[in-house]
N, C-alpha and C positions, 0 to 999 in steps of 0.2 A: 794788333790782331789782323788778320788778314789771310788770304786764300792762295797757294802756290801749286805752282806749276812750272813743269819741266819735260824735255824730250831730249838725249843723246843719241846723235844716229853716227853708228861708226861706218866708215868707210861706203858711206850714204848721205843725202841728203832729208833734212826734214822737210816732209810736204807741204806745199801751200795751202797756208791759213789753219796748220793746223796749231800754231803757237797760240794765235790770236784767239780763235776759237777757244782753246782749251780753257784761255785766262780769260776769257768774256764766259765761260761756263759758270766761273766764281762770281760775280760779279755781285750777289747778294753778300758774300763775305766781307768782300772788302766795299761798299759804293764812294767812297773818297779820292780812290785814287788808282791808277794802271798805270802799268808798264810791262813791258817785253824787249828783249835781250837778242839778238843770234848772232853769237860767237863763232869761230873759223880755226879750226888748227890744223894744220899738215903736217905736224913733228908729232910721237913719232909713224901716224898715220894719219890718213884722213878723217877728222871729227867735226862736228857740227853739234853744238851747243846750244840750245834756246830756254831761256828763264821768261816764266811770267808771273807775274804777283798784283791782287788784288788788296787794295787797303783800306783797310776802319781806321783810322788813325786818330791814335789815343794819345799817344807821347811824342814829344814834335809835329806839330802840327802843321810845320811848313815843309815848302818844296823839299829843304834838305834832306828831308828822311826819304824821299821818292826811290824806290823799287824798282827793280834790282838794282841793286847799290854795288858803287865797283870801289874798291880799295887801289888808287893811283902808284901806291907805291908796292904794290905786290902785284898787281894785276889783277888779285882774286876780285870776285862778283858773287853774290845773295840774294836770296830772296827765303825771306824768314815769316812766321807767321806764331804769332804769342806775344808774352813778355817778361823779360828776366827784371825781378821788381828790383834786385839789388844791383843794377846797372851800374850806378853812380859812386860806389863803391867799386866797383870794375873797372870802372871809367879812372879814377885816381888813383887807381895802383898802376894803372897803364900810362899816366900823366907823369905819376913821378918817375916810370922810367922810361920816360921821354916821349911818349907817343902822343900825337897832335890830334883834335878833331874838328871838325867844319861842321855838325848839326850834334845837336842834342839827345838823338835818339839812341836808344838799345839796340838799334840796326846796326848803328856803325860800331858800338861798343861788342857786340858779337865779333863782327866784321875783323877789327883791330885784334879782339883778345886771339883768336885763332889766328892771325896770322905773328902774334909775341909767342903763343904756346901750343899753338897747334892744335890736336885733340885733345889734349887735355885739358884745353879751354872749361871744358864741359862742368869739371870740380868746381869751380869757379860761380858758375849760375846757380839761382833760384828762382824759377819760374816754370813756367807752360810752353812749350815749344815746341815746333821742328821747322829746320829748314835745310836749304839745299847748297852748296858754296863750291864754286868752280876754284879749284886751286889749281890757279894756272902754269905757277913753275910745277908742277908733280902730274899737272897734265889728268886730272883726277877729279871726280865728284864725291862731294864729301857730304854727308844725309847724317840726321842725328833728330833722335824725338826724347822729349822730359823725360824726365827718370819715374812721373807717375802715371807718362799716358793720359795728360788730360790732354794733350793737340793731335790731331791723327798725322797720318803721314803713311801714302798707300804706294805702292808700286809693281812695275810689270816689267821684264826681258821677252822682248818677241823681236826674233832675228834680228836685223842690226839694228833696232831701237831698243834705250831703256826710259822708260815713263814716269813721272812720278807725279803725285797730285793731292793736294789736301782730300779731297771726295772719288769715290770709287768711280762715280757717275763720269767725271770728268776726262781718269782715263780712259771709259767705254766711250766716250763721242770722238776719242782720238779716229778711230777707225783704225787703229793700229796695234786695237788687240782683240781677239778673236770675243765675241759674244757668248759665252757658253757656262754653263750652270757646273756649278762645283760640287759633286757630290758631297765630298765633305765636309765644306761649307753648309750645303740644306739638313747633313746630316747633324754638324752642330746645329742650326736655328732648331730643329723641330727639337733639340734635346735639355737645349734651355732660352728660347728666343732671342736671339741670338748668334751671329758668327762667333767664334773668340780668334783672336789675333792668333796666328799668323792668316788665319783663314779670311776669306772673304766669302759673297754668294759666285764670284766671280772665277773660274778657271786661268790660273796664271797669274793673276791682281792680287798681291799678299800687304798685309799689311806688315810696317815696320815694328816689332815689339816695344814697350817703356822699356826707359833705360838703354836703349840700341845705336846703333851708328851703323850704316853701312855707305860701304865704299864703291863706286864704279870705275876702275883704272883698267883699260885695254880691252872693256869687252865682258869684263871679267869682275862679279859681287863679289863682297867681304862683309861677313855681318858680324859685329862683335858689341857682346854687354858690355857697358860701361859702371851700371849702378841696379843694384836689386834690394827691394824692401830687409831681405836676411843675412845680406854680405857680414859676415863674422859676427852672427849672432846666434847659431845653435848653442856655442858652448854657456854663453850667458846666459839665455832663455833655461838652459834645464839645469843649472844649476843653483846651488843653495845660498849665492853672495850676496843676496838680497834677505837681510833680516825685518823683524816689524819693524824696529825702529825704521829703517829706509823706507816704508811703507807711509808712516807718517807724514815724514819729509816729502816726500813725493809730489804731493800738489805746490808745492813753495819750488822745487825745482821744473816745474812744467810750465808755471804760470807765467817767467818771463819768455820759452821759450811758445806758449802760445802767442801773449800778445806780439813778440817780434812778427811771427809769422803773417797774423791781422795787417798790422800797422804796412808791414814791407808792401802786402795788395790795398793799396791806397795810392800807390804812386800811379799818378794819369794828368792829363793836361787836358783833361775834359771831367764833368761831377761823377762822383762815385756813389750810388746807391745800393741797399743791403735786400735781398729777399728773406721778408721777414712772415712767417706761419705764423710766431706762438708757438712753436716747438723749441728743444734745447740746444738744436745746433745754429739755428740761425739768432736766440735769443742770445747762444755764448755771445755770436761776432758782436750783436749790439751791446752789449754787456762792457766785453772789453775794450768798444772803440770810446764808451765812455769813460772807463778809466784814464783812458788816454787823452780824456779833453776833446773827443774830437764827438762833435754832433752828427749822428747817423742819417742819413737820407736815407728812409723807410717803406717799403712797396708790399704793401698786401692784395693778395687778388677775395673777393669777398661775392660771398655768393649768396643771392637772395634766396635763395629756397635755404630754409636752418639747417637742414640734413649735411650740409654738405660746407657748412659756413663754420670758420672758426677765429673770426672777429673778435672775441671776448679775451682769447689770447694773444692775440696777435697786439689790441688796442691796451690791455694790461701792460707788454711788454714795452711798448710805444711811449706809452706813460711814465710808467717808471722812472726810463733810463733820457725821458726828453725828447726822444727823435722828431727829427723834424718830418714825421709821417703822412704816406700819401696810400688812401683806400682805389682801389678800381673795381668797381662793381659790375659784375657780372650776373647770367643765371645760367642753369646748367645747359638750356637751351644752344647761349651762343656758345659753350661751346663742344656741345652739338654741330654746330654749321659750321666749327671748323675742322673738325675729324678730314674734311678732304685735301683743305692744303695742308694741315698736314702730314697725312700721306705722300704727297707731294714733294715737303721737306726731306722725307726721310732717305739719307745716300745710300742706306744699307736696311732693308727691313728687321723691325723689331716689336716684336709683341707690348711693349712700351711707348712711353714718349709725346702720348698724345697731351697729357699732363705738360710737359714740358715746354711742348711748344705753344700752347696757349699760354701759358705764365710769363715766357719770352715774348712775346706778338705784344700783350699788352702791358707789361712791362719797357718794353720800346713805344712802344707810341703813348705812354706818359711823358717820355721825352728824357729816358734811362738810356746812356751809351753802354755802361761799363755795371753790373751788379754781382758784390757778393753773394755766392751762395754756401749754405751749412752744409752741400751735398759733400761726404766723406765721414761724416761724423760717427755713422753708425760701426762702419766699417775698422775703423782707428780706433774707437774707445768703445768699443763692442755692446752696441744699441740692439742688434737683430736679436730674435726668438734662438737664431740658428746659436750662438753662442751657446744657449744652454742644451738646444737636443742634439744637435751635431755629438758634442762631446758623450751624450747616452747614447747615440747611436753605435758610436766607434763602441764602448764598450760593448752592446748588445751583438754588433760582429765581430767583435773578439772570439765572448763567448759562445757565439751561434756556428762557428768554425768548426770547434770542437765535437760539434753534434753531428754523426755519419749521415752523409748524402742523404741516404735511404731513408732517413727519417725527416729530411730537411725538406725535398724537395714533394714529398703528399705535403707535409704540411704544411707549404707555401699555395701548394693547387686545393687543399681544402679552406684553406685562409681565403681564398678567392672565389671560391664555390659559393661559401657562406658569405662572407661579410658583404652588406652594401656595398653597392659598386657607384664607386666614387675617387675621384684621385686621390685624396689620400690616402686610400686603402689598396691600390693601385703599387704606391709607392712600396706600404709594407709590405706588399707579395713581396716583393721585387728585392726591397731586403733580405726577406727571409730567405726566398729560392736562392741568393747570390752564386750565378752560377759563373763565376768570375769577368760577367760583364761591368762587376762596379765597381769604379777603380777605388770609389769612397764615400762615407754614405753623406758628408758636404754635398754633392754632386748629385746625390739623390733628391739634397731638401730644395734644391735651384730646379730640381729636374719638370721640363711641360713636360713630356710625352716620354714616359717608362721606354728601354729597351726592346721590348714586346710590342707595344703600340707601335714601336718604330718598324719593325720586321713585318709589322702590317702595314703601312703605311706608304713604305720603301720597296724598291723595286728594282732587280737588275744592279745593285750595288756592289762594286769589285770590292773583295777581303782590304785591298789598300788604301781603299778611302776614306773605311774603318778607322782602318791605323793611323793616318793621316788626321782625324776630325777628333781622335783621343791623343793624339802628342801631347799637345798644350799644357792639357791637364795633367797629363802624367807627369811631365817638366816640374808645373807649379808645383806640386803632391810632392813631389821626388823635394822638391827644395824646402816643403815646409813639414817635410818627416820628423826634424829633429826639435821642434819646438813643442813645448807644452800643447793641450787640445785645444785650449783658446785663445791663444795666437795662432795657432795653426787655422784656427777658421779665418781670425782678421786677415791673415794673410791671404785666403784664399779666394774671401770677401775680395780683399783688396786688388787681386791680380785675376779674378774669375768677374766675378757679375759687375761691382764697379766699375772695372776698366771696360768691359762688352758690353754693359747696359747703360747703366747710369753716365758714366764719360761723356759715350761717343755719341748716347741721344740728346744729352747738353749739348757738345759741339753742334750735332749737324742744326737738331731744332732751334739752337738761339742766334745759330750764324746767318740761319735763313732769316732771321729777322735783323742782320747788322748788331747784333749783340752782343755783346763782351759777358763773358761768365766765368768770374772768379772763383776759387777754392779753398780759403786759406785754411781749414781744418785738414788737407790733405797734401799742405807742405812735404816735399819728402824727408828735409830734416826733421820736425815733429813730428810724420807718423814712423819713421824710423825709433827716436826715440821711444816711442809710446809702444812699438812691439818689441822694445828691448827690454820694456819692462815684465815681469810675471803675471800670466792668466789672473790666476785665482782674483788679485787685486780688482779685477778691470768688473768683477762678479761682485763685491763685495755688496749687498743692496740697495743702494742707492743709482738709479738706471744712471746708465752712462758716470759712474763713479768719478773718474780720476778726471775728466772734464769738468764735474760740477763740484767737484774740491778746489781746483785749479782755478777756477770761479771765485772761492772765497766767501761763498753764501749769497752772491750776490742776486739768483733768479731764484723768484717766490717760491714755493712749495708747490703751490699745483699747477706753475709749467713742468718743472722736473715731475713729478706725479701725476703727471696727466696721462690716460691712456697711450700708446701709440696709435697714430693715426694714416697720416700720411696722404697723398692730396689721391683722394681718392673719387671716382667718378661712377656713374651707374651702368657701365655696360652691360651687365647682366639685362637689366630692362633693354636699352637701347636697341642689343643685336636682336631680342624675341621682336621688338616693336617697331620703332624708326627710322633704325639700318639695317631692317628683315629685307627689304627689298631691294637693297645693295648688296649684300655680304650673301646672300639663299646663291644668288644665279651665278657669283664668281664662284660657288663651292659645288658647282654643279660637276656630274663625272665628267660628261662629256667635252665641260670647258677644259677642264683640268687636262684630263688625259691627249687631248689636241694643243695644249697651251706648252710655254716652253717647257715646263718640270714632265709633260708628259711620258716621257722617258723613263723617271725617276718616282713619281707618286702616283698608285694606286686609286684614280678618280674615285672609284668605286668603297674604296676605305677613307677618303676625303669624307665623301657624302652623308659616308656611317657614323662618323666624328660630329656632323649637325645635325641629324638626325639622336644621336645621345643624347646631345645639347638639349635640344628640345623636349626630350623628355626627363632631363635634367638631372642624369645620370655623367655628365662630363662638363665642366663650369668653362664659364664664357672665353677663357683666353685662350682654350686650347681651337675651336673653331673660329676667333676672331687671329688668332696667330697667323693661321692657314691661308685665311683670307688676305691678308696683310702680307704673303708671301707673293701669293698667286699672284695680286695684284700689282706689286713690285715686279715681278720678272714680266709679267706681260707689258708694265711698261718700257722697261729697260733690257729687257733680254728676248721679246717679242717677235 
């Protein structure tokens, strides 16, 4: 695991100290270990190549694996940052046909397999990834991110530089790319907190899609997929070749391909510990590392006030299966004091994540390099609410189509006359009225701030930015048209909020603490398989079904039966009480409207958003979101 960076300046020189700088930006990513690159070509123009890479080092722990790594007998050079667990199987397909290595790591194993197979290396791996590889006879940079989007990989063209960097932040200190606010980046955040890929908050700074590769050869991008969650799976998903019998069988054929998935993130040369709730996804991984013989190192975070403590499952689970378990006790207080750094942490603002990085922080300073997490589970074996109302929803605008304009749209404006005002009912106008601003009503149940809200909020917004900050989605939508309703959510679960929210706040918040953060419930061969299976099944009543079959009975009845919970914290109290004095003055108009978005947000419809709050007509995330935007750009876009 580790932090990258790069600069191609063509027919120019890279400026001083901006290599060093950029890879001293990471420096929380990787603190093990640096290095930087700068390369020369005058064939067949003038180019100037600089690699830096920051390292955690997990696998190979010595010099050998040091960064950027050059391949002697190609010339090519890397700098990579993840891990492909099944290396070593890589590694001996490449041995038997001849290829030699000098260190132990997955570095060099990438390094080798591309230059035996080129791009197509990529079929090849199972892991977390992106990195960057100067193929020197092709005179070419060669860029490629996992096929789930758990490692980021961001990038910028501005005149003869192209940039590329694990954190957004990293390319903005380059000083080589213009500082300026993306509309349709803020247009995505204010619509589900959130950028969504390709978007950034940044003008020009896009990110690399999952499953992507792009190329920089003369000056000149190539972006092309390589791997997506539905690659030749409409025609199986909607049809009938799945009978009960196969239903049955189902969990006996998923069960070896979970635990492979478990067992492969375990490979590290440093201890491997599990984040463990007491919920079913982190209970599966301990579940099945027992099966395996293997004794879990176990991390709960536990919080003295009971409201907020779920020890009773956590320590049931612990029990059970043996682990060799470690409590870290908290109160909500600490972390309260730490909402600032991290803010701090965050590359990219997100209405999220504050969760995340406390769990991370004190999780590493247990003295945790490397932890599994269950995050993905809901997503793959379809755990959310949204599974069952998504799918009412679509039918309710089916039907609600069919009903003339003229009767749709009073009664979306008396729906909203009368009804409590409150975001959920917010959302139902918003349904009802569909005046073809919604591309789907998935989109609506993720949605912070309705369409409407936004036309207030927004300001001075060209029609293209529009279009621009609903591609994404229309992309995703468009690919997952042909599948049952619920797959069609997992999918969108999968490729919308997980990858924007969940992922990229894991990355930034646990990298900020030197953290490695695993995923094996969101392998992309298992969650492939698992949406190749049919909806209905994954509904069947038992939450999270075809994972706790796959189980084998082995987690008690009321972890599987326990409410949904989720680590949840009191900002409602907080923002009225302890961070009224923080969060009142950044949402003030005149900050606003003088600060950089002032352009772009309506101070004055800011201030109406916490003044709602307050009278508690509009719930805390939508005026803590705001606040968490503002404050990001005024530090970084300033």
């Amino acid at each position: 695991m580790c932090g990258i960076f790069g600069v191609v300046a063509r027919n120019a020189s890279i400026p001083d100290g901006v290599l060093e700088r950029g890879t001293q930006s990471l420096a929380h990513r990787g603190p093990d270990d640096s290095g930087t690159i700068l390369l020369s070509h005058s064939v067949p123009e003038p180019v100037e190549i600089g690699l830096g890479n920051r390292r955690l080092a997990i696998l190979d722990l010595s010099a050998l694996a040091h960064q950027p790594m050059h391949d002697s007998e190609t010339g090519n050079w890397i700098v990579y940052n993840g891990e492909i667990y099944n290396f070593r199987d890589v590694r001996h397909e490449l041995e038997q046909a001849g290829t030699n290595f000098i260190s132990n790591s997955d570095t060099e194993v990438l390094l080798k397999a591309y230059a035996r197979w080129g791009e197509a290396c990529l079929a090849k791996f199972r892991g977390m990834f992106a990195f960057a590889l100067w193929d020197a006879s092709r005179h070419r940079l060669f860029i490629a991110r996992d096929p789930m989007g758990i490692k980021p990989l961001y990038y910028a063209q501005s005149g003869s530089y192209f940039i590329f960097a694990s954190e957004v932040r990293t390319i903005l200190g380059t000083g080589l790319v213009p500082s300026r606010v993306d509309p349709a980046g803020v247009t995505n955040y204010l619509t589900f907190g959130s950028a969504y890929d390709p978007l950034t908050l940044v003008e020009g700074v896009h990110a690399l899609p999952p499953g992507h590769t792009l190329t920089w050869e003369g000056g000149v991008l190539r972006q092309s997929s390589y791997w997506d969650l539905v690659d030749d799976l409409a025609e199986r998903t909607t049809s009938d070749s799945f009978s009960a019998e196969n239903e049955k069988d189902v969990a006996g054929h998923l069960q070896p391909l979970l635990e492979e998935a478990v067992r492969l993130q375990l490979v590290s040369d440093v201890p491997v510990g599990i984040f463990l709730s007491g919920g079913i996804d982190s209970s599966a991984l301990v579940s099945i590392l027992r099966r395996s013989g293997v004794t879990a190192s176990t991390f709960s975070i536990v919080f003295r006030e009971a409201d907020f403590s779920e020890v009773q499952h956590s320590r049931a689970i612990a029990s059970k299966f043996h682990t060799d378990h470690h409590e870290v006790n908290v109160s909500q207080d600490d972390v309260l004091a730490a909402i600032p750094d991290a803010l701090g942490a965050m590359d990219l603002p997100t209405m999220d994540g504050v969760n995340t990085y406390f769990v991370s922080r004190e999780t590493r300073r247990a003295g945790v390099k490397v932890a599994l997490s269950g995050l993905g589970g809901d997503e793959v074996f379809a755990g959310y609410s949204t599974f069952r109302t998504v799918p009412r929803m679509e039918r309710f605008a089916r039907f609600w189509k069919h009903v003339p304009g003229s009767i749709r749209g009073p009664f979306a404006s008396a729906f909203s006359a009368l009804a409590p005002a409150n975001d959920q009912n917010r959302k139902l106008a918003a349904l009802a009225r569909d005046n073809g601003r919604l591309l789907h009503p998935y989109f609506l149940s993720r949605m912070l701030f309705t369409a409407s809200q936004r036309d207030l909020l927004m300001r001075n917004v060209d029609p293209s930015a529009s279009d621009s900050a609903t591609a994404s989605q229309r992309d995703r939508l468009q690919r997952a048209r042909a599948l049952d309703a619920v797959n069609r959510v997992s999918y969108l679960e999968s490729r919308c909020y997980m990858l924007n929210t969940l992922l990229r706040d894991a990355d930034f918040m646990s990298m900020s603490q030197g953290l490695e953060v695993r995923v094996p419930l969101i392998d992309h061969q298992l969650a492939k398989a698992v949406l190749a299976l049919p909806g209905h099944w994954k509904l069947n009543g038992t939450p999270k079904k075809l994972l706790v079959d796959a189980l084998a009975g082995s987690l008690p009845d009321e972890i599987v039966h326990r409410p949904k919970r989720g680590f949840t914290l009191p900002f409602e109290h907080w923002i009225r009480q302890e961070l009224r004095s923080e969060v009142e003055p950044v949402l003030d108009a005149k900050r606003i409207s003088n600060g950089p978005l002032g352009g772009l947000l309506d101070g004055k419809q800011v201030q109406r958003i916490w003044q709602d709050f307050l009278q508690g007509t509009v719930s805390w995330s939508r005026p803590w979101s705001l606040y968490v935007l503002q404050r990001w750009c005024e530090l970084h876009l300033g």
